[in-house]
C-alpha positions in Angstrom: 0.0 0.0 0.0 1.1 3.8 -0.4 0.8 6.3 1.4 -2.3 8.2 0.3 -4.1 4.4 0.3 -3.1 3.8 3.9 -4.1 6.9 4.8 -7.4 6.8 4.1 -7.7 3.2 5.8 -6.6 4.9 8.7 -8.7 7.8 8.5 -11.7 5.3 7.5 -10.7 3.3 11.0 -10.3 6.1 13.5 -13.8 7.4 12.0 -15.5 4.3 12.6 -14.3 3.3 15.7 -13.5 6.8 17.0 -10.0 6.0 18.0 -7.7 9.3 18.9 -5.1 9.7 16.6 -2.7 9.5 19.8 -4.1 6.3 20.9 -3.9 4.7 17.6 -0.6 6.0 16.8 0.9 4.6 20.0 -0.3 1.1 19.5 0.6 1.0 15.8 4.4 1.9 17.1 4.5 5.8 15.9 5.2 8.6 17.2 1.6 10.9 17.6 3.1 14.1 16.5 4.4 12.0 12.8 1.6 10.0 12.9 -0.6 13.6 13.0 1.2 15.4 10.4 1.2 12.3 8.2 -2.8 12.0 8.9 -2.7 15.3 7.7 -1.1 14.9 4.7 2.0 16.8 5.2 4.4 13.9 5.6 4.8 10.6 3.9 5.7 7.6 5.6 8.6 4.6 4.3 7.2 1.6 3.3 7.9 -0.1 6.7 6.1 2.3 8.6 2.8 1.9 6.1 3.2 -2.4 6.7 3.3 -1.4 10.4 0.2 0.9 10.7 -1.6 -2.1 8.2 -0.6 -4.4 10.5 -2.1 -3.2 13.4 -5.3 -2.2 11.6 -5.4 -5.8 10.1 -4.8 -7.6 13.7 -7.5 -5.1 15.0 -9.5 -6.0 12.4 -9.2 -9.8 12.9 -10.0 -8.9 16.6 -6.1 -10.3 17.9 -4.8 -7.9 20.6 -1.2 -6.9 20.7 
């Protein structure tokens, strides 16, 4: 996945289950203030930072706690 497709998974996630960008980006292994100005738009993230914020949405997802 890119950027601007992980994105809006994320985006489409915190929405839905009203998750605080601070919150999520802790538990995904980022720091909050990338994580916001990535959310944002204003920052793009390496591809290993995109599989880890995927991961965590996919294990969430599938319900298996970290």
């Amino acid at each position: 996945m890119d950027n601007n497709a992980t994105r809006a998974r994320v985006n489409r996630y915190i929405e839905h289950y009203g998750t605080p960008n601070k919150f999520f980006a802790k538990q995904a292994g980022v720091h909050h203030t990338n994580f916001s100005t990535w959310v944002n738009g204003n920052l793009d993230f390496s591809l290993r930072t995109l599989a880890k914020i995927n991961n965590y949405i996919d294990r969430m997802i599938k319900g298996i706690a970290i």
